[in-house]
Biopython code that builds the backbone (N, CA, C, O; Angstrom):
import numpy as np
from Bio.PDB.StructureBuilder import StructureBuilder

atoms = [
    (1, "UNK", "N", (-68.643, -33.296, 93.666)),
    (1, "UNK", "CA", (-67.957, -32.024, 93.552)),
    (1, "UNK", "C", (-66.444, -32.222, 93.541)),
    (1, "UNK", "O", (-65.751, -31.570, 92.760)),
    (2, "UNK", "N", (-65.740, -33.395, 94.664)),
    (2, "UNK", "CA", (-64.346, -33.646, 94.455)),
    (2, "UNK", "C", (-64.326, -33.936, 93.174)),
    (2, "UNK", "O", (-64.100, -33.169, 92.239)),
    (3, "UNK", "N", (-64.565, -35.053, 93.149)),
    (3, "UNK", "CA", (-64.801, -35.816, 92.194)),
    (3, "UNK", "C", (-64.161, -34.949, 90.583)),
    (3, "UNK", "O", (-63.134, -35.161, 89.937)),
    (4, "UNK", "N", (-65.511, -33.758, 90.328)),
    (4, "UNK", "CA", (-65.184, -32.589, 89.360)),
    (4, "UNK", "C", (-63.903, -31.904, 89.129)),
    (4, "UNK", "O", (-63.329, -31.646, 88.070)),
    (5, "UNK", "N", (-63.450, -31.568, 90.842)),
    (5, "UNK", "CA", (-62.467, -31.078, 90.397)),
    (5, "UNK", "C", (-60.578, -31.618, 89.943)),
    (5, "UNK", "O", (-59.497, -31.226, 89.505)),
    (6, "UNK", "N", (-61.589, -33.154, 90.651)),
    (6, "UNK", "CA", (-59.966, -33.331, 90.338)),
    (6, "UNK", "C", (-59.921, -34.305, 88.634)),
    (6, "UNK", "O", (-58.922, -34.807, 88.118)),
    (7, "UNK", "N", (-61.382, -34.309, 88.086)),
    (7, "UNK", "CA", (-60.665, -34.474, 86.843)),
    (7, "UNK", "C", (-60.790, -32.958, 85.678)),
    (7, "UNK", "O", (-60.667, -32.962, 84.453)),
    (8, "UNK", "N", (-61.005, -32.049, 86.385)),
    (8, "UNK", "CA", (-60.721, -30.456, 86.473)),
    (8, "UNK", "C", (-59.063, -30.550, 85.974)),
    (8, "UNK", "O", (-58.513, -30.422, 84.880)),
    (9, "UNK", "N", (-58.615, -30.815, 87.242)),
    (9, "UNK", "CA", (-57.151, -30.754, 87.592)),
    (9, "UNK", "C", (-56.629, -31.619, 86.157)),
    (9, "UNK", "O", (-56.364, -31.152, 85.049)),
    (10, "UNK", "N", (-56.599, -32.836, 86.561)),
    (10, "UNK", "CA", (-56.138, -34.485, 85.055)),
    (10, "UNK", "C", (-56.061, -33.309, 83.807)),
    (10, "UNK", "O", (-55.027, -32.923, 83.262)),
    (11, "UNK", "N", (-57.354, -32.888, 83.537)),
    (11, "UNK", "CA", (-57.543, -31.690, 81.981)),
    (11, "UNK", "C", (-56.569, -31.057, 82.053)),
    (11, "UNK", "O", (-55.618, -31.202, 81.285)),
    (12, "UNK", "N", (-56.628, -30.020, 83.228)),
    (12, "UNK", "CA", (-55.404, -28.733, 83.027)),
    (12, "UNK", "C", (-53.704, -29.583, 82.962)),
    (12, "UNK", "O", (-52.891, -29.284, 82.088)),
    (13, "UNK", "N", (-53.427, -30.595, 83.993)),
    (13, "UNK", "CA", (-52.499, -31.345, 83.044)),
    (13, "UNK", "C", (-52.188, -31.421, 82.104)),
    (13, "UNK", "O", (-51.304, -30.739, 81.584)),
    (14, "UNK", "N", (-52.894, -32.369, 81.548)),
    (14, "UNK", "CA", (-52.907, -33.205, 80.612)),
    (14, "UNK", "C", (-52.607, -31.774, 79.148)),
    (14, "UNK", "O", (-51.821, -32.033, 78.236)),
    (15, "UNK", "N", (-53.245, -30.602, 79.185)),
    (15, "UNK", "CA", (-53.308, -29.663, 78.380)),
    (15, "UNK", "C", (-51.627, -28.868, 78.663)),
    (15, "UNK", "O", (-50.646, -28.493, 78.020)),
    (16, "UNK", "N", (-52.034, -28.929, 79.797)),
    (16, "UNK", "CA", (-49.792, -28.228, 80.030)),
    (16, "UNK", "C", (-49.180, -28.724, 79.721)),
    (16, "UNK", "O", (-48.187, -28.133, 79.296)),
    (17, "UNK", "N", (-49.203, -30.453, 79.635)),
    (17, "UNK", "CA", (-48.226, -31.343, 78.996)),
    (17, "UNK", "C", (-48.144, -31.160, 77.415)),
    (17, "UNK", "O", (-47.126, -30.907, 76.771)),
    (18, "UNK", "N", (-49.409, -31.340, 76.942)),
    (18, "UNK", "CA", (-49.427, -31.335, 75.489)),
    (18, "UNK", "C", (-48.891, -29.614, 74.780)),
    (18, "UNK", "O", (-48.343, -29.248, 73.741)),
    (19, "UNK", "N", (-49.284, -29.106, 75.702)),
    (19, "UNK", "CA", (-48.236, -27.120, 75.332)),
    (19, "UNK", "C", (-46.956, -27.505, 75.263)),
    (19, "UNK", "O", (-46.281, -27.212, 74.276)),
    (20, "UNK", "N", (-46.408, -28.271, 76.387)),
    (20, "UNK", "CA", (-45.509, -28.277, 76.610)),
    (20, "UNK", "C", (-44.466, -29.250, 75.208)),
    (20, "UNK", "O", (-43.403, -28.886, 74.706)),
    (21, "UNK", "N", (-44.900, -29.933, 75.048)),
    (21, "UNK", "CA", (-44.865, -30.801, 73.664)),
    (21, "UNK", "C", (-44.814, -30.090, 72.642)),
    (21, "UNK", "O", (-43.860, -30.171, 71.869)),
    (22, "UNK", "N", (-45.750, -29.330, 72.464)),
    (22, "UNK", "CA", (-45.736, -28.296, 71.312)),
    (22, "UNK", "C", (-44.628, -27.406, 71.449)),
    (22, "UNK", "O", (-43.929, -27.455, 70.437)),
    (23, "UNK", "N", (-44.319, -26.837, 72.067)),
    (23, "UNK", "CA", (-43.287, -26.242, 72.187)),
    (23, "UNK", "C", (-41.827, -26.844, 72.271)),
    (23, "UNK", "O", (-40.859, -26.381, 71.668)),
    (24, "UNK", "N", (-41.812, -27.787, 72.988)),
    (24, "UNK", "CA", (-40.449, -28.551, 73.048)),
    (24, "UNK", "C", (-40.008, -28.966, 71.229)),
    (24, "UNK", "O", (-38.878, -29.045, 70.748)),
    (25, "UNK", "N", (-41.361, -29.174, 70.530)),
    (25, "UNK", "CA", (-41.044, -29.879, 69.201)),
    (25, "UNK", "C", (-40.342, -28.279, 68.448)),
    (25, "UNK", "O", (-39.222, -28.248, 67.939)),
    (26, "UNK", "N", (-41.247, -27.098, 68.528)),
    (26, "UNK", "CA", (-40.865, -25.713, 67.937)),
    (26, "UNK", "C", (-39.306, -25.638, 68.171)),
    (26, "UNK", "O", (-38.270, -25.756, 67.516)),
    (27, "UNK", "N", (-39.673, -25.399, 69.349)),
    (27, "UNK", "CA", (-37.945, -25.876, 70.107)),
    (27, "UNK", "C", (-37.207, -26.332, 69.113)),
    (27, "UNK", "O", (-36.672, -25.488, 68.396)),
    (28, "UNK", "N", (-37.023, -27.569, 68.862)),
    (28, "UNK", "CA", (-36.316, -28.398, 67.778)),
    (28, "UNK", "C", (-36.400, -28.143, 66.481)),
    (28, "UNK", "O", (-35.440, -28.101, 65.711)),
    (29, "UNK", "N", (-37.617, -27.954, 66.186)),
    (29, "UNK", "CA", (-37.778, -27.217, 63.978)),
    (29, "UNK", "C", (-36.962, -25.932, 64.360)),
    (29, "UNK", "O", (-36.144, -25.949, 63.440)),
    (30, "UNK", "N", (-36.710, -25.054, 64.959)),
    (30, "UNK", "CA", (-35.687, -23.944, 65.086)),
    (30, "UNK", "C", (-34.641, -24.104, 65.252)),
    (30, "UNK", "O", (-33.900, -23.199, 64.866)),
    (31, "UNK", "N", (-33.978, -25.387, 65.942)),
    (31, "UNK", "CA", (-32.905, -25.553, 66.020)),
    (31, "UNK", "C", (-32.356, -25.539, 64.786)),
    (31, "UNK", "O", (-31.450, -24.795, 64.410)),
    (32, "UNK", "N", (-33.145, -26.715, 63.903)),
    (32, "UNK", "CA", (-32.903, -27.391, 63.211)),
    (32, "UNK", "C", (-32.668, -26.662, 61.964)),
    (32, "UNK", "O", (-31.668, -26.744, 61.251)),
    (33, "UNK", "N", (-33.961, -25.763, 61.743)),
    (33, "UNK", "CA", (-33.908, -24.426, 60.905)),
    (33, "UNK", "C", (-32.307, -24.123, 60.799)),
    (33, "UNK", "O", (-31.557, -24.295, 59.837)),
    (34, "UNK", "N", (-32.046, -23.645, 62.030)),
    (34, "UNK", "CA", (-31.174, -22.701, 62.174)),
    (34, "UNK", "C", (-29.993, -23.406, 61.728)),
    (34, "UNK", "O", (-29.361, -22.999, 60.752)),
    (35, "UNK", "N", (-29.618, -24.540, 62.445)),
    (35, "UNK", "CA", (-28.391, -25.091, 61.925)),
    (35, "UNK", "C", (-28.228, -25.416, 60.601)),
    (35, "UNK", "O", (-27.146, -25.444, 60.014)),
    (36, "UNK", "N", (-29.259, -25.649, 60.151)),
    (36, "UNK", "CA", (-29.062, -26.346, 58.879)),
    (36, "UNK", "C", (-29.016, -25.698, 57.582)),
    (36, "UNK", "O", (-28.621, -26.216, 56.537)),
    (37, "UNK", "N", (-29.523, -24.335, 57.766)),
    (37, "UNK", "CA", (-29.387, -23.372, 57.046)),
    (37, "UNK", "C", (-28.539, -22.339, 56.962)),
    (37, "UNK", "O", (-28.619, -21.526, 56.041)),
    (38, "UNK", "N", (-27.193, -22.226, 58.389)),
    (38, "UNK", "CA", (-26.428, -22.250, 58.289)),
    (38, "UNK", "C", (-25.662, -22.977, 57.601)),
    (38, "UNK", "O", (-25.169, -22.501, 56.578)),
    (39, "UNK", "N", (-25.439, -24.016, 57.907)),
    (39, "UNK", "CA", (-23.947, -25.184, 57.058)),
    (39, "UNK", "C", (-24.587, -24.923, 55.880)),
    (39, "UNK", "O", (-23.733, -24.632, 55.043)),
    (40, "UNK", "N", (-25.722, -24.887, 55.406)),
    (40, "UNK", "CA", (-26.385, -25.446, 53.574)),
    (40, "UNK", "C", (-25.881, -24.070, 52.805)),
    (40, "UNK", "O", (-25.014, -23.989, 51.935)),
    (41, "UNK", "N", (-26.630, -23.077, 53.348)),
    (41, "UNK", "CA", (-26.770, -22.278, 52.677)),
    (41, "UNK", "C", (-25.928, -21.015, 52.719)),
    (41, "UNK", "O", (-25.285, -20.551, 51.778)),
    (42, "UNK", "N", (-26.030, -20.516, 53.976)),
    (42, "UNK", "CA", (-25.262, -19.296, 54.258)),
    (42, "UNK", "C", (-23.540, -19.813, 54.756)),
    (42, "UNK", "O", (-22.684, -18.929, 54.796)),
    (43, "UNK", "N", (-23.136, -21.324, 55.126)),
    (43, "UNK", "CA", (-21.828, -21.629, 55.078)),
    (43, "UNK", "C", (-21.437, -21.949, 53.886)),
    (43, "UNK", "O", (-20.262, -21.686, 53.628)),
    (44, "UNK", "N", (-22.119, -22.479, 53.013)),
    (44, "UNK", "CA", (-22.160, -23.324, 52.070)),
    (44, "UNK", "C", (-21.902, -22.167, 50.853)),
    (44, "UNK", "O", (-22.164, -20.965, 50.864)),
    (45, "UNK", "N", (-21.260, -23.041, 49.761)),
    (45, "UNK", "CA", (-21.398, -21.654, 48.438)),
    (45, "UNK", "C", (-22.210, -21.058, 47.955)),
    (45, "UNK", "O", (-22.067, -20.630, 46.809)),
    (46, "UNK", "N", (-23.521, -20.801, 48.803)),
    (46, "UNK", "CA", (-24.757, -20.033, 48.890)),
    (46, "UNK", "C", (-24.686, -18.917, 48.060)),
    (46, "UNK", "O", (-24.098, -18.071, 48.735)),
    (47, "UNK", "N", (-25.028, -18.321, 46.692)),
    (47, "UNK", "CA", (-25.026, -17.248, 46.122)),
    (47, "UNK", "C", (-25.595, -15.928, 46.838)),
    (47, "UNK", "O", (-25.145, -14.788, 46.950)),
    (48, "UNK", "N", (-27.115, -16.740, 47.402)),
    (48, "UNK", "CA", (-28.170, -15.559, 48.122)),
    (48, "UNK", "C", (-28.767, -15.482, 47.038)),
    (48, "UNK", "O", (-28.284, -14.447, 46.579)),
    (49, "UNK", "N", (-29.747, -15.987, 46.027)),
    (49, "UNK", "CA", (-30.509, -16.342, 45.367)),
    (49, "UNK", "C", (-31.573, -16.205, 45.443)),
    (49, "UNK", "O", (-31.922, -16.148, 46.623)),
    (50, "UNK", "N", (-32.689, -16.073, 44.468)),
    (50, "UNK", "CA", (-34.000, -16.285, 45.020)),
    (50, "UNK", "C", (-34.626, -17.494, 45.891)),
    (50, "UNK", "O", (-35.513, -17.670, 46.727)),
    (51, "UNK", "N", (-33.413, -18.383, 45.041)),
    (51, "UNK", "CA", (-34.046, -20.093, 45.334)),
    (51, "UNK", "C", (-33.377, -20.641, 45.371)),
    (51, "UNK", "O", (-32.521, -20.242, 44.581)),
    (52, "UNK", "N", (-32.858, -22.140, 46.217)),
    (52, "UNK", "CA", (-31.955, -22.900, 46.438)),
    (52, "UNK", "C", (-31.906, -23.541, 45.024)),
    (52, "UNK", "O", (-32.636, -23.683, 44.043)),
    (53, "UNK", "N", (-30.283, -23.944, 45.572)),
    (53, "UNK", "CA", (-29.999, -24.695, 44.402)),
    (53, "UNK", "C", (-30.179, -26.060, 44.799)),
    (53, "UNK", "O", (-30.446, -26.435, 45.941)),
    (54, "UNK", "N", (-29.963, -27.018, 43.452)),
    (54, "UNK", "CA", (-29.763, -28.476, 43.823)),
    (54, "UNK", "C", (-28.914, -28.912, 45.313)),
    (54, "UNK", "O", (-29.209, -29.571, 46.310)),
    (55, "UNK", "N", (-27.939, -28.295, 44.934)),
    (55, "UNK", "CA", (-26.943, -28.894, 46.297)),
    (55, "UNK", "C", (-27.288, -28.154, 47.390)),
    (55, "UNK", "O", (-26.616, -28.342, 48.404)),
    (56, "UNK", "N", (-28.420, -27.140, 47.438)),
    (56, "UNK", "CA", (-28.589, -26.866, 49.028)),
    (56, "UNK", "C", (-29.437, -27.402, 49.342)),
    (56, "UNK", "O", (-29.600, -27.806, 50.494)),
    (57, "UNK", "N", (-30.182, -27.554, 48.454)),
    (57, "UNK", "CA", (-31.671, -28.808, 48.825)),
    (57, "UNK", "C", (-31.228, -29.979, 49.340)),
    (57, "UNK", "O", (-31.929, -30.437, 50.241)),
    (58, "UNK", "N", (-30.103, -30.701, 48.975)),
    (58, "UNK", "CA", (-29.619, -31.514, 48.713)),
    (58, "UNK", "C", (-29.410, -31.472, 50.789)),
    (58, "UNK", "O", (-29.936, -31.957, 51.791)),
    (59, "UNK", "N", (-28.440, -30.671, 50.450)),
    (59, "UNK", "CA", (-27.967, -30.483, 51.748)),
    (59, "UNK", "C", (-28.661, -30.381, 53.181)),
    (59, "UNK", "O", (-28.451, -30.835, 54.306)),
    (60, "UNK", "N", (-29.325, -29.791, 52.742)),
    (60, "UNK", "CA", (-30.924, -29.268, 53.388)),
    (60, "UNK", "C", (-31.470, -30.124, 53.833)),
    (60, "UNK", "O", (-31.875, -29.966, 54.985)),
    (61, "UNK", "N", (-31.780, -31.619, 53.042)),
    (61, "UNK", "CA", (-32.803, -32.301, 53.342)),
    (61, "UNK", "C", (-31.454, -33.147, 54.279)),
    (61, "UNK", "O", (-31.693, -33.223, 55.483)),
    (62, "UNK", "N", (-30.293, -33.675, 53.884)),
    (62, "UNK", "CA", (-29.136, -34.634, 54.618)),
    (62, "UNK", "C", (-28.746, -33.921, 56.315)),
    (62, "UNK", "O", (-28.039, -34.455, 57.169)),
    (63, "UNK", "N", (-29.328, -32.838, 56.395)),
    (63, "UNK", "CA", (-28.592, -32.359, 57.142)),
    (63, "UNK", "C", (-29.726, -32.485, 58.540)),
    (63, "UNK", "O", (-29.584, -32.739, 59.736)),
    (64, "UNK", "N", (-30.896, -32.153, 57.637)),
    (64, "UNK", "CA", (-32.465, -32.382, 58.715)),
    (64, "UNK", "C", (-32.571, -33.331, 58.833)),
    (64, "UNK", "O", (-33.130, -33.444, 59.924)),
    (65, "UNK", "N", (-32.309, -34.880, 58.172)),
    (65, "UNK", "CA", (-32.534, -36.164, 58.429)),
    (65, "UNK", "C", (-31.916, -36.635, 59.305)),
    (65, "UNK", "O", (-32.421, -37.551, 59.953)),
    (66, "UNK", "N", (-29.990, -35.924, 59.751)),
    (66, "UNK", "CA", (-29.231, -36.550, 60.414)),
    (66, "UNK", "C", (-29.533, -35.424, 61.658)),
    (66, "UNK", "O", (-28.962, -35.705, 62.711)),
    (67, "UNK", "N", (-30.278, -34.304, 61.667)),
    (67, "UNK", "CA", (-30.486, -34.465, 63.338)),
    (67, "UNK", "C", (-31.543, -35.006, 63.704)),
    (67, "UNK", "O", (-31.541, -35.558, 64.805)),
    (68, "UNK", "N", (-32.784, -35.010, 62.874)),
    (68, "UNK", "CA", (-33.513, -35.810, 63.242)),
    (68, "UNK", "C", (-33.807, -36.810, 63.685)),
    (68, "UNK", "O", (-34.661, -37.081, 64.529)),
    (69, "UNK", "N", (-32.867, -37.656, 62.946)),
    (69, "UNK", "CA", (-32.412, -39.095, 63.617)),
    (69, "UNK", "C", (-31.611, -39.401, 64.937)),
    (69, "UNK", "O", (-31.851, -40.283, 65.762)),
    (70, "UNK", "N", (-30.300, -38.183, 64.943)),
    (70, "UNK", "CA", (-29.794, -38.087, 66.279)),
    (70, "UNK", "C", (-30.561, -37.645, 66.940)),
    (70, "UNK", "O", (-30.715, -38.316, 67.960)),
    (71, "UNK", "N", (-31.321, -36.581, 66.860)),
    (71, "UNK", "CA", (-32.593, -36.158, 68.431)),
    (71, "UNK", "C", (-33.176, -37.769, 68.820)),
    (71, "UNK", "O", (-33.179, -38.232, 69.960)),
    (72, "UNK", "N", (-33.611, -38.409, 67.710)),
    (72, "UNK", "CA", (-34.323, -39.715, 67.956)),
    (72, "UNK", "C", (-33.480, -40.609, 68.770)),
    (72, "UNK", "O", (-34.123, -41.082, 69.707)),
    (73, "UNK", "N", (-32.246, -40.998, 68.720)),
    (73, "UNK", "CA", (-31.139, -41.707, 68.860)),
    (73, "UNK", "C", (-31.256, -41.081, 70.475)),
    (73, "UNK", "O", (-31.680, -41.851, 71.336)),
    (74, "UNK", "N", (-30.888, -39.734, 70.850)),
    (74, "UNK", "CA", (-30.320, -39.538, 71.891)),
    (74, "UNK", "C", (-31.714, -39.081, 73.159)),
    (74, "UNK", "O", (-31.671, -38.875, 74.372)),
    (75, "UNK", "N", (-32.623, -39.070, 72.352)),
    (75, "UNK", "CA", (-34.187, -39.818, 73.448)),
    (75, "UNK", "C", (-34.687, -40.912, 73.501)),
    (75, "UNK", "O", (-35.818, -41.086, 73.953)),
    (76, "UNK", "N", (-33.842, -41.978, 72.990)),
    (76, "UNK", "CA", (-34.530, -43.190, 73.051)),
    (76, "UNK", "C", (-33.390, -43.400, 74.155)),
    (76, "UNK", "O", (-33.868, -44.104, 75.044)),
    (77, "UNK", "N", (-31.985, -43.035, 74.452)),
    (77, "UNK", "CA", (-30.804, -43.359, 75.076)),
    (77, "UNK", "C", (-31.464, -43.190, 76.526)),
    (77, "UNK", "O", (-31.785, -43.942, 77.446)),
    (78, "UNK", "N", (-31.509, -41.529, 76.201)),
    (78, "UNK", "CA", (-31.905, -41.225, 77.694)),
    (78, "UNK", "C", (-33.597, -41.767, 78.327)),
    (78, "UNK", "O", (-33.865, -41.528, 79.504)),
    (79, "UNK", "N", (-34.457, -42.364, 77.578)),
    (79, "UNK", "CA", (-35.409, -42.988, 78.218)),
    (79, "UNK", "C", (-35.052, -44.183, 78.389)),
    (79, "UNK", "O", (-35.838, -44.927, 78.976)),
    (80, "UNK", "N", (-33.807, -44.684, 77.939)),
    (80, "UNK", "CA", (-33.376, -46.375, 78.124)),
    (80, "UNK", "C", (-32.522, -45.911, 79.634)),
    (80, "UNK", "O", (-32.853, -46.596, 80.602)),
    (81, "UNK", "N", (-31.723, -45.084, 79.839)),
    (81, "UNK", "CA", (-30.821, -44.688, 81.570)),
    (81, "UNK", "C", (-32.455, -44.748, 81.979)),
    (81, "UNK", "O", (-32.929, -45.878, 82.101)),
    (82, "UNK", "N", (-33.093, -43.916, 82.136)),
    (82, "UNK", "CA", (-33.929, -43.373, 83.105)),
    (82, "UNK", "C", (-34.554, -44.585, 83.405)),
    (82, "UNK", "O", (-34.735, -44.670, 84.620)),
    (83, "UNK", "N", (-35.188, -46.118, 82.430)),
    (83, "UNK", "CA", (-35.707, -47.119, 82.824)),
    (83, "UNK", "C", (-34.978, -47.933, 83.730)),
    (83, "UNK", "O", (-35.497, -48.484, 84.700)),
    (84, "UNK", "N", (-33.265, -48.046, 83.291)),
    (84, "UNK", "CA", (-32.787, -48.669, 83.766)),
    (84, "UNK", "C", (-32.304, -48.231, 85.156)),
    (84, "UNK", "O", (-32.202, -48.986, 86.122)),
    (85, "UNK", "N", (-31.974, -46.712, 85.137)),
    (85, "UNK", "CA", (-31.869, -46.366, 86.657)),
    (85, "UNK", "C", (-33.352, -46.514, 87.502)),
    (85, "UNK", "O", (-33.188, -46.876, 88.667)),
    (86, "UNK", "N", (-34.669, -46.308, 87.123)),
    (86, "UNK", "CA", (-35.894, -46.542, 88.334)),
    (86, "UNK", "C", (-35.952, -48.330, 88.342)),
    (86, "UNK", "O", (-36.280, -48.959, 89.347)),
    (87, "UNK", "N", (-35.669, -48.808, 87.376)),
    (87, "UNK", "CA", (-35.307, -50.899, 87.618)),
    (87, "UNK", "C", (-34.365, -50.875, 88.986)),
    (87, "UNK", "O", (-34.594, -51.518, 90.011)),
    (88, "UNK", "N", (-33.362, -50.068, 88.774)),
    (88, "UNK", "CA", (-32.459, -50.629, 89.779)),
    (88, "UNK", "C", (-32.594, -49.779, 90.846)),
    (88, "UNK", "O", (-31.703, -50.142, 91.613)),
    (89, "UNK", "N", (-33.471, -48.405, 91.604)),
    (89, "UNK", "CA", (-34.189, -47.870, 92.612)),
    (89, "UNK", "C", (-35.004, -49.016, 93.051)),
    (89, "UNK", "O", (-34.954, -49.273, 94.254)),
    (90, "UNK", "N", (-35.716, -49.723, 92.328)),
    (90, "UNK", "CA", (-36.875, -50.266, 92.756)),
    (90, "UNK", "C", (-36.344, -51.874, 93.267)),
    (90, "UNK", "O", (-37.022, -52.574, 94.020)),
    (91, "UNK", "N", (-34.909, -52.318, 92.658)),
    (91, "UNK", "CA", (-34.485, -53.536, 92.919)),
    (91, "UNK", "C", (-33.496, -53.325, 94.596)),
    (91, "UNK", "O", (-33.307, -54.190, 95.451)),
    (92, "UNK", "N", (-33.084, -52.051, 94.596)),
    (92, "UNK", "CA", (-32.561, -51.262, 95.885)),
    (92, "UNK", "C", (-33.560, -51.203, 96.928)),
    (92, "UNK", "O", (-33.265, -51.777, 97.977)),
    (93, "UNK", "N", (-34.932, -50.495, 96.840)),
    (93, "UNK", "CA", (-35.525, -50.571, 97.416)),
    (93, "UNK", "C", (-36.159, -51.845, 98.583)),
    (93, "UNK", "O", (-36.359, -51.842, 99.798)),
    (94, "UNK", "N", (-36.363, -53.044, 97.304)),
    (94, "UNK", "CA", (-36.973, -54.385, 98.044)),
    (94, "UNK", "C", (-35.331, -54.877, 99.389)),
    (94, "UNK", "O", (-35.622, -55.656, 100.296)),
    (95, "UNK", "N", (-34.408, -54.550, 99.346)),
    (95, "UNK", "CA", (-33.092, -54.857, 99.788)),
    (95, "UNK", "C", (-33.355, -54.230, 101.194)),
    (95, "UNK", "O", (-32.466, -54.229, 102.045)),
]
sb = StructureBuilder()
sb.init_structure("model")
sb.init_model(0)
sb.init_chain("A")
sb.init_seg("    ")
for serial, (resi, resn, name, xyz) in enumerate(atoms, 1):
    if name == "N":
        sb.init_residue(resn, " ", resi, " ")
    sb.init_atom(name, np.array(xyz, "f"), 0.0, 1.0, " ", f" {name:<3s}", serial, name[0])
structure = sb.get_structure()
């Protein structure tokens, strides 16, 4: 019966984490939306068209690649502090 509930419990985790994921990513396609369709289109010499032009596509796609890559850049940073600060908790600790 423990047993049940505590991989009960692991599930409902494991399912809040992965919401939580889902959402953190939405999170980011909106950002990303948003900024980028600002500078492209509506900063940009945007007519208001039915349909983008070459250079907002253009723009569009340069503009989603370079945050994409910086979101990537600046979570690989902060999971490289966070390793290196619990290395040196744990090298504090044995002291």
């Amino acid at each position: 019966m423990e047993g049940e509930k505590e991989n009960n419990s692991i599930q409902a985790i494991e399912k809040l984490q992965l919401l939580q994921r889902v959402v953190e990513s939405q999170k980011m396609m909106a950002k990303l939306t948003s900024r980028c369709y600002k500078k492209c289109v509506v900063g940009g010499s945007g007519g208001g068209g039915k349909s983008l032009t070459k250079k907002e596509k253009l723009c569009l796609w340069n503009c989603a690649q370079n945050f994409l890559e910086s979101s990537e850049f600046v979570a690989s940073r902060i999971t490289m502090v966070e390793d290196t600060s619990l290395s040196n908790q744990k090298e504090s600790d044995k002291l």
